[in-house]
C-alpha positions in Angstrom: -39.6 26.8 15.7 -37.4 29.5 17.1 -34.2 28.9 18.8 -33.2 30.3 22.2 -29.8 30.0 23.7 -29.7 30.7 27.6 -27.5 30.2 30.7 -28.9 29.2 33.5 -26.8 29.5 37.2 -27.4 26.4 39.2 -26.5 24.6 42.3 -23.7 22.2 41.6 -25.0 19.3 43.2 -25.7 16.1 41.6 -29.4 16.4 40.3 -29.4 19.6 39.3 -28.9 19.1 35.6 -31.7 16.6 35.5 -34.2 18.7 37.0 -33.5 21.9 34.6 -33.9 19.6 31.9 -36.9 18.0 33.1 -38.3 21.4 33.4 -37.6 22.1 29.5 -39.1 19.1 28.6 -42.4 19.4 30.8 -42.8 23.0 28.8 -42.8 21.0 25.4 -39.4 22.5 24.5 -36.5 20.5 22.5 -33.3 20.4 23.9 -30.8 20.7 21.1 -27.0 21.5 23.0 -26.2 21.5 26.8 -22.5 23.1 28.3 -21.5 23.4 31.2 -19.7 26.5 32.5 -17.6 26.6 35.8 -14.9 28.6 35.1 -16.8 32.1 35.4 -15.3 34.4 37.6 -18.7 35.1 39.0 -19.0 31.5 40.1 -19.7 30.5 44.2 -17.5 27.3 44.6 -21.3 25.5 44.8 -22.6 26.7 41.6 -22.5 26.2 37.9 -23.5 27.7 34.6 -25.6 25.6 31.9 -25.7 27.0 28.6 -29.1 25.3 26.9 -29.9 25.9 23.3 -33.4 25.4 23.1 -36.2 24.6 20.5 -39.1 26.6 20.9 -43.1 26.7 18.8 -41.9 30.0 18.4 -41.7 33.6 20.1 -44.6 33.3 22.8 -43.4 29.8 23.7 -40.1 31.3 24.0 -41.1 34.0 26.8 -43.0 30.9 28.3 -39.9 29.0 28.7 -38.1 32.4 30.0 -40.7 33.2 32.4 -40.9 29.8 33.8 -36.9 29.4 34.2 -36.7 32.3 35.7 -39.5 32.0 38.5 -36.8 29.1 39.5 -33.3 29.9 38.9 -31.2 33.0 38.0 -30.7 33.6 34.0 -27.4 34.4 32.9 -28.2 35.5 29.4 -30.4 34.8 27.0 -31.0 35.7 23.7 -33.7 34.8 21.1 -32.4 33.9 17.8 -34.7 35.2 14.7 
C-alpha cells in the first residue's frame, strides 16, 4: 500500500469526525493515525483541522481518496509518501 498523510478543515460540530471517517472507510482505505488540530491561526472559531494518515492500494487509489475528499471538504495539505 502507499501511505497518505492529509489535513482535512472541518466543521467543528459533533458528527463531523464520524462522517470523514466513514467516507475513508466507504473508499476501502485504512485509517492508521487521526489528530486533531485547532490551534491554527487560520482556524474560524467553528472549524477544525484533522490530520489522517491513511492506507491506500496504492498511487491511483490515492488520487481516488484525494479527489473524493476534496469534492467535500477543503484539503489542508497532503502529501503522498513513496
Amino acid at each position: 500500500g502507499r501511505y497518505l498523510p492529509v489535513t482535512v478543515r472541518v466543521p467543528d460540530r459533533p458528527g463531523s469526525l464520524a462522517r470523514l471517517l466513514a467516507e475513508v472507510k466507504d473508499m476501502q482505505a485504512n485509517v492508521l493515525e487521526v489528530q486533531h488540530d485547532r490551534l491554527d491561526a487560520g482556524l474560524g472559531v467553528d472549524e477544525v483541522d484533522i490530520v489522517v494518515q491513511v492506507e491506500t492500494r496504492g498511487h491511483e487509489h490515492c488520487e481516488e481518496v484525494l479527489d473524493a475528499l476534496a469534492g467535500r471538504y477543503r484539503i489542508v495539505s497532503q502529501s503522498i509518501d513513496r
